[in-house]
TORTORDREN-135080 format. One line per 3 residues: number of its first residue (from 0); their letters; for each residue x, y, z of C-alpha. Coordinates in Angstrom, 2 decimals. Layout:
BEGIN
NUM> a> X,Y,Z; ...
This chain:
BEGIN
0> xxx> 2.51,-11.81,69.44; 5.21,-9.49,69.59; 5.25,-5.95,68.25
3> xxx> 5.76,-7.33,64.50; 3.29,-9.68,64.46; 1.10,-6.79,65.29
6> xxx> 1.96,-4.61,62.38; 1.76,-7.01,60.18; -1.76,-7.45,61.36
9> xxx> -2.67,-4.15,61.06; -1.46,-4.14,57.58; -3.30,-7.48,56.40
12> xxx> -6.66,-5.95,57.95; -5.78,-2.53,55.56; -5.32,-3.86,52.69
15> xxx> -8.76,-6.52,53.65; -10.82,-3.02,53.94; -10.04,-1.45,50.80
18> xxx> -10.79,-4.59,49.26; -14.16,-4.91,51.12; -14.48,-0.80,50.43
21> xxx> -13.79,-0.52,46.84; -15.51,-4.54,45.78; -17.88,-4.68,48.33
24> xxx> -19.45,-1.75,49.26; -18.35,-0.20,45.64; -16.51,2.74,47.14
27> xxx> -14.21,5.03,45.22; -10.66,4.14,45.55; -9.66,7.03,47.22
30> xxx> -12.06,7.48,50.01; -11.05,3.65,50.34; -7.76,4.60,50.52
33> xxx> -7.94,7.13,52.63; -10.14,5.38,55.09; -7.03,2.82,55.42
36> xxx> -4.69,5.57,56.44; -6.71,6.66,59.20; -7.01,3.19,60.40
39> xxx> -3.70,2.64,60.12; -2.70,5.44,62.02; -5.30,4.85,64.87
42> xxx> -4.42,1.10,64.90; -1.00,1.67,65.22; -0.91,4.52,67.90
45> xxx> 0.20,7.23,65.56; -0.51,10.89,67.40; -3.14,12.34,65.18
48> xxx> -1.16,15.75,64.23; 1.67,13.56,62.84; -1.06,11.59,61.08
51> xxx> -2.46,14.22,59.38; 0.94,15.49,58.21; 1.79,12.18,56.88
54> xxx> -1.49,12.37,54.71; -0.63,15.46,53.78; 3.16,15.01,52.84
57> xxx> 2.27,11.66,50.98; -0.17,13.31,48.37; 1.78,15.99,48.07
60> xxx> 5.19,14.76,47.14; 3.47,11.95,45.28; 1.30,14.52,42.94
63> xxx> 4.15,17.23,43.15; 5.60,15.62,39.98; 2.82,13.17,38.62
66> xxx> 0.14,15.77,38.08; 1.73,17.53,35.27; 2.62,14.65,33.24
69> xxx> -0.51,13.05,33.72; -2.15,16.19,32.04; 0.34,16.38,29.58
72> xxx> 0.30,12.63,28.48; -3.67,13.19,28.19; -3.50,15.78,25.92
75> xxx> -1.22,14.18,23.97; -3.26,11.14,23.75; -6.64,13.05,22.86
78> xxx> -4.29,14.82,19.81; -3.87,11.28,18.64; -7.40,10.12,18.80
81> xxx> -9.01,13.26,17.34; -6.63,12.81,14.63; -6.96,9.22,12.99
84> xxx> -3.24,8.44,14.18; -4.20,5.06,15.31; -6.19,4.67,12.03
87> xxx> -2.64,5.42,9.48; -0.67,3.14,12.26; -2.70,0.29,11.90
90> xxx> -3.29,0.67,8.03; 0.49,1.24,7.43; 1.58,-1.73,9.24
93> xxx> -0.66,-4.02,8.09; 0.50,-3.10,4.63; 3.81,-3.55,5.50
96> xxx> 3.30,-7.00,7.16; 0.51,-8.60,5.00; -2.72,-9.40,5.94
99> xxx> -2.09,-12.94,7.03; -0.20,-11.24,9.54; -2.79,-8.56,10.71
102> xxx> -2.77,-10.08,14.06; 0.70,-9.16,14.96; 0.02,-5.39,13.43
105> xxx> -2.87,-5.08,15.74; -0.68,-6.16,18.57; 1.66,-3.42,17.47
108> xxx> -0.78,-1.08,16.99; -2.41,-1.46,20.71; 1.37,-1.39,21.49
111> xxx> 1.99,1.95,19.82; -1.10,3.65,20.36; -1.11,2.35,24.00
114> xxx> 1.90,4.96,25.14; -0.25,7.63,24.91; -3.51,6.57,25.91
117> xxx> -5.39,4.96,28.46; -6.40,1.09,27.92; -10.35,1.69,27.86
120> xxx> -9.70,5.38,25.51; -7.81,2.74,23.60; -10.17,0.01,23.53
123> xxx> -12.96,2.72,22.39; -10.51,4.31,19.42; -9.19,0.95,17.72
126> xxx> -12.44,-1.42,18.12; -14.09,0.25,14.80; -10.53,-0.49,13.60
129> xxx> -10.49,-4.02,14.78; -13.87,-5.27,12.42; -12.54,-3.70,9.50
132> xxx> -9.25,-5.00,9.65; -10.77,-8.73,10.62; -13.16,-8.24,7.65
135> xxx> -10.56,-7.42,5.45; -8.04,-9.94,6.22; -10.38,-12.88,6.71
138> xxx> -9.84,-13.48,10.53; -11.63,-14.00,13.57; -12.30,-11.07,15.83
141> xxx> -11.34,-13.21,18.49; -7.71,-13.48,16.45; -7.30,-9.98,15.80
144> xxx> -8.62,-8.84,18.73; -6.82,-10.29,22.11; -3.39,-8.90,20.46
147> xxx> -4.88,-5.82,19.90; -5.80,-5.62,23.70; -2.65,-7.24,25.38
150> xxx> -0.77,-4.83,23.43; -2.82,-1.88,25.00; -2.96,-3.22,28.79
153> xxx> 0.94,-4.21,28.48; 1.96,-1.17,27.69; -0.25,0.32,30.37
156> xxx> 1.07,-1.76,33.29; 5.09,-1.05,32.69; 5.60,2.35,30.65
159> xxx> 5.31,5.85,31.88; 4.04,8.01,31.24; 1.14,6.04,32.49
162> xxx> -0.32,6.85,35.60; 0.51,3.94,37.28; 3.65,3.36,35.77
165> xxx> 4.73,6.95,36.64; 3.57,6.39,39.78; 5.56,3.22,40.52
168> xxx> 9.05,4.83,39.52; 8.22,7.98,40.97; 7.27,6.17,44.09
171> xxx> 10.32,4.01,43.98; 12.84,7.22,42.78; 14.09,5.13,39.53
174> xxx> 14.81,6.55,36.19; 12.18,6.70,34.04; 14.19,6.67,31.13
177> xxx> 14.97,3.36,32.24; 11.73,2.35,33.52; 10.59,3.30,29.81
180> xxx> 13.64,1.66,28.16; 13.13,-1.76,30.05; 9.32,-1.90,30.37
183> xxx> 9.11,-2.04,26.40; 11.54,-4.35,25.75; 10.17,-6.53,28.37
186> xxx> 6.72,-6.18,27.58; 7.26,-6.75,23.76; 7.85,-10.59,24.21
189> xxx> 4.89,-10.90,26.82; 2.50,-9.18,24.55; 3.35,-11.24,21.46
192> xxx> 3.26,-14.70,23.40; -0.10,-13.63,24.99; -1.55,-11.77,21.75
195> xxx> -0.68,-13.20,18.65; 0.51,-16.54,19.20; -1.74,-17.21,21.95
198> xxx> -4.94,-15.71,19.58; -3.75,-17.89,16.95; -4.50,-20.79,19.19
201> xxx> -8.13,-19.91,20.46; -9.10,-17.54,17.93; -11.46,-19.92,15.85
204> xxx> -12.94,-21.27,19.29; -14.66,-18.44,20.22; -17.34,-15.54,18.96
207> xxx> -17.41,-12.43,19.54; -21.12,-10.58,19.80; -19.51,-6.95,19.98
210> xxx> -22.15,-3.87,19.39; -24.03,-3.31,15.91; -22.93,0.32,15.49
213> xxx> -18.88,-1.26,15.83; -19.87,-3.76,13.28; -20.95,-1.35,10.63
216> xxx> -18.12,1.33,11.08; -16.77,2.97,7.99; -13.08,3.11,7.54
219> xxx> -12.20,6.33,7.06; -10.91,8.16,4.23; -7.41,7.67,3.73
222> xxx> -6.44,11.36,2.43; -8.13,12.43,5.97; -5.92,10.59,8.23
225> xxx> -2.27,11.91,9.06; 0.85,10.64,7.44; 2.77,7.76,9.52
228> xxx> 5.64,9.00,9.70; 4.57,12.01,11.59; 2.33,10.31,13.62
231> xxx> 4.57,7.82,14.78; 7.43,10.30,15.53; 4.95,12.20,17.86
234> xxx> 3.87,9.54,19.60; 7.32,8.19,20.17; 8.98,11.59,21.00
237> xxx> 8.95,12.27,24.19; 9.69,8.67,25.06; 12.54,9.30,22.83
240> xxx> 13.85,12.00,25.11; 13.50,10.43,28.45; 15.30,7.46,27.17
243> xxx> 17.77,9.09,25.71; 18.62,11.60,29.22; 19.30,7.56,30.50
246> xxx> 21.65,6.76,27.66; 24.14,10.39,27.49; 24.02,10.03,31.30
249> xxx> 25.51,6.58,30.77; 28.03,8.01,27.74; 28.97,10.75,29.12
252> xxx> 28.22,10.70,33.23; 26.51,12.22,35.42; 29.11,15.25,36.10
255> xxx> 29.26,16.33,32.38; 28.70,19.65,32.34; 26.30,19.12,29.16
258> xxx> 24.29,16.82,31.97; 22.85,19.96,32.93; 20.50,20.51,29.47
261> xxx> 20.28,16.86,28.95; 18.66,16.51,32.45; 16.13,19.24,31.85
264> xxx> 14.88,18.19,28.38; 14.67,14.75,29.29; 12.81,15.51,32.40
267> xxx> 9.24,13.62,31.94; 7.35,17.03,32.24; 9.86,19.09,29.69
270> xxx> 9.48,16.24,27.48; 5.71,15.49,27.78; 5.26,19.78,27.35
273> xxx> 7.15,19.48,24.34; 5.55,16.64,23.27; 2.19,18.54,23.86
276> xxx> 3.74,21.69,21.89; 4.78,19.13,18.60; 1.29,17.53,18.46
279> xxx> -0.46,20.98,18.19; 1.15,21.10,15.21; 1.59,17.84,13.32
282> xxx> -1.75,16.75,14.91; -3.88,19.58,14.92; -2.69,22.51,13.16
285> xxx> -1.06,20.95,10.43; -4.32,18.60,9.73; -6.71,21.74,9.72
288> xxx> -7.63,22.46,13.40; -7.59,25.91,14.72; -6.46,26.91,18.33
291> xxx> -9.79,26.89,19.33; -10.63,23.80,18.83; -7.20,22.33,19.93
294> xxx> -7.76,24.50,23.49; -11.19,22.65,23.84; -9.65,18.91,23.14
297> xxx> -7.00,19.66,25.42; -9.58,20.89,28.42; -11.54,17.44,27.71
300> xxx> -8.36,15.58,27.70; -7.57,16.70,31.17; -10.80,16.18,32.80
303> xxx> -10.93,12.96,33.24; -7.89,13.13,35.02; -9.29,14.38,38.43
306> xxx> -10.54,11.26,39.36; -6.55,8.99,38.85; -5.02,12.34,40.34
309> xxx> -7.15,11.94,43.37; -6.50,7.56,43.53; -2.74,8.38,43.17
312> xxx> -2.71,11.13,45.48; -4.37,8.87,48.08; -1.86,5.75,47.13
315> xxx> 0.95,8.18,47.94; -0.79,8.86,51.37; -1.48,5.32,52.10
318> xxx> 2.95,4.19,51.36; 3.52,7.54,53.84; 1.57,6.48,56.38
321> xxx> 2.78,2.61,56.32; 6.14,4.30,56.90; 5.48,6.74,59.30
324> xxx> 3.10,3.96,61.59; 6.04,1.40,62.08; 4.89,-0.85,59.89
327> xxx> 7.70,-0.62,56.96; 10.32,-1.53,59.63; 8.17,-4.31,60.61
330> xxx> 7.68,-5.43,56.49; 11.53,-5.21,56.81; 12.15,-7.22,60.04
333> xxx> 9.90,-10.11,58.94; 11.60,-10.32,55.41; 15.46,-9.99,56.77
336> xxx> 15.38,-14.02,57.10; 13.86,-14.34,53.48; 15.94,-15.35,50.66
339> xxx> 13.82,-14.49,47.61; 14.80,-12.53,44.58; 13.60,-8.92,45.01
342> xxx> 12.06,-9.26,41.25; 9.92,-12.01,42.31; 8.63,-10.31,45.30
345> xxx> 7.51,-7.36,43.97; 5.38,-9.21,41.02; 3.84,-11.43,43.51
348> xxx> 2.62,-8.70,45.51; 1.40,-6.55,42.68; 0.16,-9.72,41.02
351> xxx> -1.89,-10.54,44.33; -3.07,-7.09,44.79; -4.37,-7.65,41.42
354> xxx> -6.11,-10.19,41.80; -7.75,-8.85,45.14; -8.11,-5.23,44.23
357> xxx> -9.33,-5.83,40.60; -7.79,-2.57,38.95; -4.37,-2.71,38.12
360> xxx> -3.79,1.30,38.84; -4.72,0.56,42.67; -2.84,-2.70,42.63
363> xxx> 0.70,-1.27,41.47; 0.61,1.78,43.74; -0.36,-0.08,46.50
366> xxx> 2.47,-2.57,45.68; 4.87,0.40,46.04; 4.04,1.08,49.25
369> xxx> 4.55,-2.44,50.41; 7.63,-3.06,47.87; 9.66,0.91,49.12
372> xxx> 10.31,-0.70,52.96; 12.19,-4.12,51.46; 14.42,-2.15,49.29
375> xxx> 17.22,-1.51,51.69; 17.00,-5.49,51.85; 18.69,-5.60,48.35
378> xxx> 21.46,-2.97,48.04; 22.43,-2.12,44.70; 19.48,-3.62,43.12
381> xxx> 17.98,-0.97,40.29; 14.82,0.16,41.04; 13.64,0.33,37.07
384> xxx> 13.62,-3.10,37.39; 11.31,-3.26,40.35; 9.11,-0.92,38.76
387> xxx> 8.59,-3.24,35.32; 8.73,-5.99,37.71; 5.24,-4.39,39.63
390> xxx> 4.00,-3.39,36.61; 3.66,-7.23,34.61; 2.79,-8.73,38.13
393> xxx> -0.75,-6.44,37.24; -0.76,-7.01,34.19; -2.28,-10.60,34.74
396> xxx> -5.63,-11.88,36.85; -8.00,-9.86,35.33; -11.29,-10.93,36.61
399> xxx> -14.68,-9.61,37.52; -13.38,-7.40,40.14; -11.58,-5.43,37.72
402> xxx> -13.60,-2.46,35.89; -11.64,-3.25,32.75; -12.64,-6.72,32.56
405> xxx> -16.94,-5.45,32.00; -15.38,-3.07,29.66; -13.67,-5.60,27.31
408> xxx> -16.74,-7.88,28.04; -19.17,-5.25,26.68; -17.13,-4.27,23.70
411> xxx> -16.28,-7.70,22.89; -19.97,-9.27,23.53; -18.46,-12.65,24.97
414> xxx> -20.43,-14.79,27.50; -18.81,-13.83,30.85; -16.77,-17.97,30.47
417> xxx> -15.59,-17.22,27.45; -14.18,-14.39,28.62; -12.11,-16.39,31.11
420> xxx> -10.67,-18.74,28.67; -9.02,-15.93,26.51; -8.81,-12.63,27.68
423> xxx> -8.41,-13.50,31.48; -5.71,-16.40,30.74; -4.01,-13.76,27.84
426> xxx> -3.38,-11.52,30.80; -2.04,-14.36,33.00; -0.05,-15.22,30.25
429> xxx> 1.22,-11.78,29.51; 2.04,-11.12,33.39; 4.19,-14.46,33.70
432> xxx> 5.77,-14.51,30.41; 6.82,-10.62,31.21; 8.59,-11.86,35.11
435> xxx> 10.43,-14.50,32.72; 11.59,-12.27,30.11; 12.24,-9.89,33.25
438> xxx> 14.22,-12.15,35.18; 16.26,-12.81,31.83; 17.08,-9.11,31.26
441> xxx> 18.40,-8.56,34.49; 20.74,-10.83,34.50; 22.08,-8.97,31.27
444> xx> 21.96,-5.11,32.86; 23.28,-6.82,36.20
């Protein structure tokens, strides 16, 4: 077996030990993750000083930029969820689309609301939500609420300022203005093939057992929730920016002097601070709130944090250290004679990390790690792109090895094979449909 071979070996038994560390023997991702860099650097020879400073580099340029934003994005999603937003989104759009079409506003909603927030915060803030409006407009749960949920993991897997998301374009240096750009026009067909139209289908098969207390929420007042429009425009507004740095860069190029204060405001932390800074206000201040109670929010937003700071960190270790030990050249080497569309590669590898790993925030910045050494493969090719393309390859697959799997299962009260037949096969659905519609697109922005 020549030298190769060997690496590839190496890498194969890696990835095999965080799966056996993190499923098995249920530790955290990032000791897991760390425990595969030091193997990897013993198994492959590497000297341990330069080992160390690979570690070392890896979380640090890989946190250097993501740990602001993720703060930032938090706080901005807590604003929302203190403040009813979801509530007025889902009420004005289901007024505006009937309520023979409440599934599709639900999708929407999760959609929305899913920019700012994580999938389980979101799965917590809209399920009171989801009863009322099924009550209301005479529909299954089951209907109502697989759109709702697509539309929040979707969104998850392929726009930043998620975690992962962030992490996959910081990891593979693309724009996230168009990371943003294409990851919701992308997603939007994915999510409404695997959420309403696919609900539709199986929605009077199935029952849905979900907690008492959810069942007997009380909508709340509507005077007490925030006006849409507001809402809306602040969850929207520092996407707004980011994708619109991507667009004057396009209109007026890169060397424009104006460039200069484009580039800064549409930076993802400048945009996420101001973002922060505009939902004081429309959120909080303007709805009643004092400073004190905003400073507290914010402080609980960013807690939870530490813990998907500390995975990513790791992750950003763990693509050093496969480049550093050899084994990225090696990735490279045994690909050379392989003729298969870049786009396609890097959803099958986030897709089966996915379905290994569980957790689609280990599986995507794993995937960058083993997607960054092919790159030079494919000259030219935009790395936005490859970055939507990870994210709906994890998207899909969700099983029992994935935390967020028990968490829709306990919310949604489904017998573990029911479970299977919609909500796994809605991600699977989601996930292909989304390589499709991506495969499509590119072929438009060449």
């Amino acid at each position: 077996m020549g030298t190769t071979g060997l690496m590839m070996v190496v890498l194969l038994l890696a990835i095999a030990l965080i799966i056996f560390l993190t499923i098995r023997l249920k530790v955290h991702a990032f000791v897991a993750l760390l425990t595969a860099c030091l193997f990897i650097g013993f198994a492959t020879g590497m000297p341990l000083d330069k080992m160390l400073k690979s570690i070392e580099l890896g979380m640090g340029g890989f946190l250097g930029m993501l740990a602001p934003i993720l703060a930032l994005g938090a706080i901005v999603g807590k604003m929302m969820e203190i403040s009813g937003g979801a509530e007025r989104l889902a009420r004005t759009m289901i007024q505006a689309l009937g309520k023979k079409n409440s599934h599709w506003a639900m999708m929407l909603v999760g959609y929305i609301c899913g920019i700012p927030v994580f999938f389980q915060v979101g799965i917590v803030l809209l399920m009171p939500l989801l009863f009322c409006v099924a009550i209301e407009a005479g529909m299954s749960l089951v209907m109502v609420g697989i759109p709702m949920i697509i539309g929040l993991l979707t969104v998850h897997c392929i726009v930043p300022p998620h975690p992962a998301a962030m992490a996959v374009a910081v990891g593979l240096k693309a724009d996230v203005g168009k990371v943003i750009l294409y990851g919701l026009i992308v997603g939007l067909p994915a999510a409404a093939l695997a959420g309403p139209v696919f609900g539709k289908l199986v929605g009077n098969k199935f029952k849905l057992n979900p907690p008492e207390h959810l069942c007997q929420a009380e909508p709340t007042p509507d005077e007490k929730l925030p006006p849409f429009g507001i809402t809306l425009f602040t969850i929207l507004f520092p996407l707004l920016l980011m994708i619109s740095k991507t667009v004057l860069e396009f209109v007026l190029g890169k060397t424009h002097p104006g460039m200069v204060y484009v580039n800064f405001i549409g930076d993802p932390v400048t945009a996420l601070f101001l973002a922060v800074i505009l939902s004081y206000w429309t959120l909080g201040l303007n709805r009643g709130m004092n400073m004190e109670k905003i400073q507290k929010l914010s402080e609980t937003a960013i807690g939870p944090m530490a813990a998907i700071l500390l995975i990513i960190g790791a992750s950003g270790a763990f693509n050093k250290i496969l480049m550093d030990s050899g084994i990225g050249d090696a990735i490279k080497s045994l690909l050379m004679s392989w003729k298969i569309n870049p786009l396609i590669l890097a959803w099958s590898v986030a897709a089966i990390m996915r379905f290994a790993v569980g957790g689609a925030t280990i599986a995507m910045i794993t995937a960058v790690g083993l997607v960054v050494p092919l790159l030079p493969l494919y000259p030219g090719i935009d790395t936005a792109l490859v970055a939507v393309a990870i994210g709906t390859g994890a998207i899909g697959f969700s099983h029992v090895n994935d935390p967020g799997f028990w968490f829709v299962k306990e919310y949604f009260g489904m017998p573990m094979s029911d479970l299977f037949k919609t909500y796994t096969l809605s991600t699977t659905i989601a996930s292909v449909v989304g390589l499709v519609t991506l495969l499509i697109f590119s072929q438009l922005v060449g």
